[in-house]
Biopython code that builds the backbone (N, CA, C, O; Angstrom):
import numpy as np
from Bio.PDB.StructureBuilder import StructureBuilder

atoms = [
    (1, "UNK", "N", (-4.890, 22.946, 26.099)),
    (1, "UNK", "CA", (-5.526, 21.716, 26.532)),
    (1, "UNK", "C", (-6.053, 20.980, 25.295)),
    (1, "UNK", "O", (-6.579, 21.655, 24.409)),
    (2, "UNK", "N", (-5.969, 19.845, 25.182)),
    (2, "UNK", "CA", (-6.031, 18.940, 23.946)),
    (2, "UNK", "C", (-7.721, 18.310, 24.234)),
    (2, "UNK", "O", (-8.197, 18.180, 25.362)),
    (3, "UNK", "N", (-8.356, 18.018, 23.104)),
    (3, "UNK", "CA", (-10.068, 17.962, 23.565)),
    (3, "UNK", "C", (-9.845, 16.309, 22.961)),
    (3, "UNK", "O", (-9.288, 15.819, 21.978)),
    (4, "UNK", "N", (-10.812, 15.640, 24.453)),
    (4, "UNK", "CA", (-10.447, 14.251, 24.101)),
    (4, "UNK", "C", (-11.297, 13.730, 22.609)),
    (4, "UNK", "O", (-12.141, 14.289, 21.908)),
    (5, "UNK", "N", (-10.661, 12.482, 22.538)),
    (5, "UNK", "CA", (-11.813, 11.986, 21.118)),
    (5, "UNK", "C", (-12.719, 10.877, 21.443)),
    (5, "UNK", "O", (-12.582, 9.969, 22.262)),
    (6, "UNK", "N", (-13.616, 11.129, 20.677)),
    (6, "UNK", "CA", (-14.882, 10.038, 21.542)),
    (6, "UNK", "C", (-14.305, 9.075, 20.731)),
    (6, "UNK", "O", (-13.717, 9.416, 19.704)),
    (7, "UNK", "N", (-14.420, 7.664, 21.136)),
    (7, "UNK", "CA", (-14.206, 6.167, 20.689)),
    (7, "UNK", "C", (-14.701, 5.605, 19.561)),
    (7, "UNK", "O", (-14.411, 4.529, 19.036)),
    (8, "UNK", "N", (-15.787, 6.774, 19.114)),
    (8, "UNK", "CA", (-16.792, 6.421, 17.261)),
    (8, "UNK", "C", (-15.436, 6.818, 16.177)),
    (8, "UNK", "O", (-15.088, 6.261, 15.136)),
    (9, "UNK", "N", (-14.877, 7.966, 16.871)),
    (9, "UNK", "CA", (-14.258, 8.662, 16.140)),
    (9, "UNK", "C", (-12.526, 8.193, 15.825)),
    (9, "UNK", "O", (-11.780, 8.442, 14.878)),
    (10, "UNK", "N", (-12.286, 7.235, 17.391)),
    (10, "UNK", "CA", (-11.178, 6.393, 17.568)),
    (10, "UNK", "C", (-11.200, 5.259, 16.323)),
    (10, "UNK", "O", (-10.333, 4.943, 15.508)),
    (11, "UNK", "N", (-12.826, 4.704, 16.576)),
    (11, "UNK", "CA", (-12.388, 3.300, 15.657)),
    (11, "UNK", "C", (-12.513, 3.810, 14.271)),
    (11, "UNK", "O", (-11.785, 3.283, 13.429)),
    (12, "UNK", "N", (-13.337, 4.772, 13.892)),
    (12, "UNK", "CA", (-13.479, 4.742, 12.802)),
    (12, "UNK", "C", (-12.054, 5.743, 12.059)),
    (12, "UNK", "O", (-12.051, 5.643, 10.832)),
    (13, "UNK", "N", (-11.018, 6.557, 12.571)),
    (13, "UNK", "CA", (-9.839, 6.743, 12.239)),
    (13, "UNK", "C", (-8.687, 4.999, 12.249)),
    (13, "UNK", "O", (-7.806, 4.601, 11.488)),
    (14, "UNK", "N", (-9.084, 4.631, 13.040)),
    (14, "UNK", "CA", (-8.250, 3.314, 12.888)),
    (14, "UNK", "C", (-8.859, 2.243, 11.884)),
    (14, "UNK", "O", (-8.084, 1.371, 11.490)),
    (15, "UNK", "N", (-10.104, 2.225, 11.458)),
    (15, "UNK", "CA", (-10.030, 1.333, 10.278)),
    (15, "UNK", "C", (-10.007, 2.052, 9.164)),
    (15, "UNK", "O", (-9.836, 1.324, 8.186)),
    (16, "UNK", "N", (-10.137, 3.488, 8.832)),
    (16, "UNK", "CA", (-9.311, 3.714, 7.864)),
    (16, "UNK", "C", (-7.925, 3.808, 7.192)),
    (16, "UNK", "O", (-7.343, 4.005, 6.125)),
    (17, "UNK", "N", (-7.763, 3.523, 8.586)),
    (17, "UNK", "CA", (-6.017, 4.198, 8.633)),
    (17, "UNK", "C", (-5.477, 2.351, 8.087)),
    (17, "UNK", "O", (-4.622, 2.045, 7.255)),
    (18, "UNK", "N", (-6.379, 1.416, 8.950)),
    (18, "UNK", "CA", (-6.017, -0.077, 8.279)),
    (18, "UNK", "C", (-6.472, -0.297, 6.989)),
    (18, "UNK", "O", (-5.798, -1.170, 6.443)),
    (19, "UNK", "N", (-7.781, 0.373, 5.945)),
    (19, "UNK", "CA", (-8.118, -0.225, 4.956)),
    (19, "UNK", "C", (-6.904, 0.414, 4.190)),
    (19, "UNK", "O", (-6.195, -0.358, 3.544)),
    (20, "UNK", "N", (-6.568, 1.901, 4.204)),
    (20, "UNK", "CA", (-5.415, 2.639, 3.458)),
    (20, "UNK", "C", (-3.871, 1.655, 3.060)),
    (20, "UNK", "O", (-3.198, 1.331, 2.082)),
    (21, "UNK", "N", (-3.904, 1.474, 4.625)),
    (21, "UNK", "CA", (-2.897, 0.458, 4.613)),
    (21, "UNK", "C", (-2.601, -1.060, 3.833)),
    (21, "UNK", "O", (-1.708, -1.453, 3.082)),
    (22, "UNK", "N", (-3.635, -1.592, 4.325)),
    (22, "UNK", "CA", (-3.861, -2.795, 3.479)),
    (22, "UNK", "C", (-3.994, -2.983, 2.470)),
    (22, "UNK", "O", (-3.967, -4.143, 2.059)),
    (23, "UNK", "N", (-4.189, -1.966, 1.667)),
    (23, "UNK", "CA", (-4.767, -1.555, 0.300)),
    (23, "UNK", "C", (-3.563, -1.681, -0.350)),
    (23, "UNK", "O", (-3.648, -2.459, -1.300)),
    (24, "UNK", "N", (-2.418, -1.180, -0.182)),
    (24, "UNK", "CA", (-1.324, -0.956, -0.560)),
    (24, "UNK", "C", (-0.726, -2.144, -1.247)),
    (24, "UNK", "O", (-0.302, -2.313, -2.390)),
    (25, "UNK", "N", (-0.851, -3.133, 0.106)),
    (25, "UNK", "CA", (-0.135, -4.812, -0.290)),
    (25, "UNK", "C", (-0.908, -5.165, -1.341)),
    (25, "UNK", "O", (-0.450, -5.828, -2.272)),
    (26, "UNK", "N", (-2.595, -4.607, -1.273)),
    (26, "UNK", "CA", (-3.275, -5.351, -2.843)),
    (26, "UNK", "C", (-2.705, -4.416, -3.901)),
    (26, "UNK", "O", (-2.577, -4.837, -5.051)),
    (27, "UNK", "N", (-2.427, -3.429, -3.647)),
    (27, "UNK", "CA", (-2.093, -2.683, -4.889)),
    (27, "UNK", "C", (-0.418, -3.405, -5.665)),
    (27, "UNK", "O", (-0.166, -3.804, -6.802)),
    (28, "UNK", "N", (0.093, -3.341, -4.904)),
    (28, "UNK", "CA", (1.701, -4.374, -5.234)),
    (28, "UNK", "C", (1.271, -5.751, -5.657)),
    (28, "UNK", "O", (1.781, -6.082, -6.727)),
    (29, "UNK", "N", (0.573, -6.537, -5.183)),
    (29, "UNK", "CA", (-0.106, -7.690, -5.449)),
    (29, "UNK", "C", (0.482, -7.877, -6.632)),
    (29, "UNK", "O", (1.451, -8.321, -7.246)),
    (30, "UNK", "N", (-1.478, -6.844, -6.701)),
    (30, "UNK", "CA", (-1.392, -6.480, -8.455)),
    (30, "UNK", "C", (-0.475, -6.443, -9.617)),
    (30, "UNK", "O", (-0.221, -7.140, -10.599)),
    (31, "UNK", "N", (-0.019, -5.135, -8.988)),
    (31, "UNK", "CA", (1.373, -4.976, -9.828)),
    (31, "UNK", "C", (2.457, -6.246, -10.294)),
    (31, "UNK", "O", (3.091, -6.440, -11.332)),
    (32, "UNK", "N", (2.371, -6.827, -9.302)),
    (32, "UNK", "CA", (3.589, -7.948, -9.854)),
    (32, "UNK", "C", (2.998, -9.200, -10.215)),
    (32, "UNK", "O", (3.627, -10.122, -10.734)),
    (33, "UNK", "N", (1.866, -9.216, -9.952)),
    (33, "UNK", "CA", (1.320, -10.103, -10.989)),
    (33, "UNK", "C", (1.264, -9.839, -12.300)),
    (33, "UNK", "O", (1.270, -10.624, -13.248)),
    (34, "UNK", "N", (1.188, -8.215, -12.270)),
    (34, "UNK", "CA", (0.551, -8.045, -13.768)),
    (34, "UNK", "C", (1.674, -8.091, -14.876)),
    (34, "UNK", "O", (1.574, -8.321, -16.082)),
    (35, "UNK", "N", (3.453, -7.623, -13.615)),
    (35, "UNK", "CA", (4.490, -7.211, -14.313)),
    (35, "UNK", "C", (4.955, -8.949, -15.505)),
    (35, "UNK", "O", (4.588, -10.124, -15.530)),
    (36, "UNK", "N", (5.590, -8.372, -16.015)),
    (36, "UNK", "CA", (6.572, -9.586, -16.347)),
    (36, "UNK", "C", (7.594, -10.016, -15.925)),
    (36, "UNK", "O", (8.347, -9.054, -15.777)),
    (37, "UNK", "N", (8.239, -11.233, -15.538)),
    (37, "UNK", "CA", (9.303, -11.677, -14.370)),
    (37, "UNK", "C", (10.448, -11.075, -14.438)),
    (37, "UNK", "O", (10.882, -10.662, -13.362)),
    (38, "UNK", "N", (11.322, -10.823, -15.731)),
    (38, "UNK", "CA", (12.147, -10.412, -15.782)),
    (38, "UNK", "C", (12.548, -8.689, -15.565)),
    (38, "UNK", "O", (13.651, -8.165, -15.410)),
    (39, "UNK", "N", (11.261, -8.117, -15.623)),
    (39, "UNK", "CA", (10.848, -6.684, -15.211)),
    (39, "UNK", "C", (11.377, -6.223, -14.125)),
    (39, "UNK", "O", (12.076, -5.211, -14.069)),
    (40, "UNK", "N", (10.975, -7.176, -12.890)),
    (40, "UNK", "CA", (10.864, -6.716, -11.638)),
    (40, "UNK", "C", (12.662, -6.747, -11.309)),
    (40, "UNK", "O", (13.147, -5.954, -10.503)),
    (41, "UNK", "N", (13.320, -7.536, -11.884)),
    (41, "UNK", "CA", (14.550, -7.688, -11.444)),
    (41, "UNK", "C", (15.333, -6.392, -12.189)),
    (41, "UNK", "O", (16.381, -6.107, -11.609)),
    (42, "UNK", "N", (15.031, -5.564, -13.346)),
    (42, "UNK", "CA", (16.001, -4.882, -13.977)),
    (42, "UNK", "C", (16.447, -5.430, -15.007)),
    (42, "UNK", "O", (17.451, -4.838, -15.405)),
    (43, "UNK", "N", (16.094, -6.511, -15.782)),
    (43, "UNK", "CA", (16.422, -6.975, -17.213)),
    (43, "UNK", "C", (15.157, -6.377, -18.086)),
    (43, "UNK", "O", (13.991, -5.988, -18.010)),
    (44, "UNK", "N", (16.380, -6.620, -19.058)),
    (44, "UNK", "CA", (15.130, -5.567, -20.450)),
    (44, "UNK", "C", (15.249, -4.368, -20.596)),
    (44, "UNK", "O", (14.870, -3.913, -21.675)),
    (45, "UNK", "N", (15.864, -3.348, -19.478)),
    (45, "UNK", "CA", (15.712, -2.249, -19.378)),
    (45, "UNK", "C", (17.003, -1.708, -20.244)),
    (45, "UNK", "O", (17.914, -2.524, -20.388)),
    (46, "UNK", "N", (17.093, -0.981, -20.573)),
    (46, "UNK", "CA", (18.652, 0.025, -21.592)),
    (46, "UNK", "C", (20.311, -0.104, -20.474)),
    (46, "UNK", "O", (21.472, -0.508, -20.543)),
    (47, "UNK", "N", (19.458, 0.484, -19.635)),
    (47, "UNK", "CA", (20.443, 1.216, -18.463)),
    (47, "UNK", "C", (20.904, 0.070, -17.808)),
    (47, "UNK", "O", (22.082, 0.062, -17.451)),
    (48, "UNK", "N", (19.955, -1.226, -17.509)),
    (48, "UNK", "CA", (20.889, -2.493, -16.496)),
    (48, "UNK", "C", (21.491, -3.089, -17.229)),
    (48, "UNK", "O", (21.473, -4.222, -16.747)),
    (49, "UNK", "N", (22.299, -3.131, -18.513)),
    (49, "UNK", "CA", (23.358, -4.009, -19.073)),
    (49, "UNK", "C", (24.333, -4.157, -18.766)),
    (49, "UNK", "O", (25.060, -4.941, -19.376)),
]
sb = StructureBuilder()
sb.init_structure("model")
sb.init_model(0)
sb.init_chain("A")
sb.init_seg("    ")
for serial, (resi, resn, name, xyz) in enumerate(atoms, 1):
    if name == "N":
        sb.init_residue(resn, " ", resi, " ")
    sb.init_atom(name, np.array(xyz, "f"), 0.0, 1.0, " ", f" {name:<3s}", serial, name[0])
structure = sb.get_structure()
């Protein structure tokens, strides 16, 4: 038998589970702001010639 979950415990698993999430898109944001343009495509690199 599975023990129900009280609703403190509902929301507060679901807005972590959204800040984790959301976090992500700022983390990429970041990243490609920070990259340089030609980076993100595979120029510059040895191996994409």
């Amino acid at each position: 038998m599975t023990r129900a979950s009280s609703p403190a415990l509902l929301v507060t698993q679901f807005v972590l589970t959204g800040l984790i999430w959301g976090s992500s898109f700022l983390f990429m944001k970041v990243a490609l702001e920070g990259s340089a343009p030609g980076r993100s495509r595979g120029r510059g690199s040895s191996w994409a010639r």
